[in-house]
N, C-alpha and C positions, 0 to 999 in steps of 0.2 A: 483410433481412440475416439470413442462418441464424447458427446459436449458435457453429461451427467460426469464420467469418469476425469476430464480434463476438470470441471470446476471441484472438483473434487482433491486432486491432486497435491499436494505443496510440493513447493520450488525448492531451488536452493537459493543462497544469496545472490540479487541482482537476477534473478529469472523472474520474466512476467510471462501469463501465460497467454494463448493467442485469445482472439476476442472469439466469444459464442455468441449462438442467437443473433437478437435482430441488432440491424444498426445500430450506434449507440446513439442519444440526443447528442444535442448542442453542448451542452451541461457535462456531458459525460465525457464526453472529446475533451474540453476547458480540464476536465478534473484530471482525466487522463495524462495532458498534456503535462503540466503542472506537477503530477507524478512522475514525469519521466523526467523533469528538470530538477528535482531533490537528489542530494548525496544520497549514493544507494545504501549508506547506512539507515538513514531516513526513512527511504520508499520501501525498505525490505520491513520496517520497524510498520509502517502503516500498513502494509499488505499482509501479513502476518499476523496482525491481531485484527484486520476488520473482514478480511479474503480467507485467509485459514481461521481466523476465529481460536488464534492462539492466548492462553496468559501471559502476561507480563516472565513468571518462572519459565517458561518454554521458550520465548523471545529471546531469554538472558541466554538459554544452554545453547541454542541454534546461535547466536552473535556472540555467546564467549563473553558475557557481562554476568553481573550480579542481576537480580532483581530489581533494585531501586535505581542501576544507571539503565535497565532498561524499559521502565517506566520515563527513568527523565528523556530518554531518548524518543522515547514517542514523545511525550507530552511539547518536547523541542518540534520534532519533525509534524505535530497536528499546529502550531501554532505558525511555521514555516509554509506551509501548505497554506491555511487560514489566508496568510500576507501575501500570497503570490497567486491567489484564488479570484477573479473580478466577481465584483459583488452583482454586477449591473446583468441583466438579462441580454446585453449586447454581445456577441459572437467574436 
């Protein structure tokens, strides 16, 4: 599978997909990290609408919620991320 068809792709719940391209930064490991320590309710809720570039209505029918819990469930899991995110440029 080349790297266009893998970012391409969507998961199913709790699948991330392998890293393409170049190394990631500092920044990107940190964020990475940080993603892989959220309930995978969570990380599937962020990956899903920023990775697959899903709506909040797609998010709900793929996790079995309504719309508006699965708006609050991101809106939880971006603000969870946010707190576990280091602000500082330090590694």
């Amino acid at each position: 599978m080349d790297d266009q068809s893998l970012s391409n792709r969507s998961t199913t719940p709790g699948e991330v997909l392998p890293a393409v391209g170049p190394p990631a930064s500092a920044h990107e490991e940190q964020l990475l990290a940080v993603l892989d320590g959220l309930p995978e309710s969570f990380r599937d809720a962020i990956l899903w609408r920023h990775r697959d570039r899903l709506s909040y209505e797609q998010i709900a029918v793929r996790a079995g919620l309504s719309a508006e819990a699965a708006r609050q469930l991101y809106r939880q899991a971006i603000a969870l991320l946010a707190r576990d995110l280091p602000l500082t440029d330090e590694p």
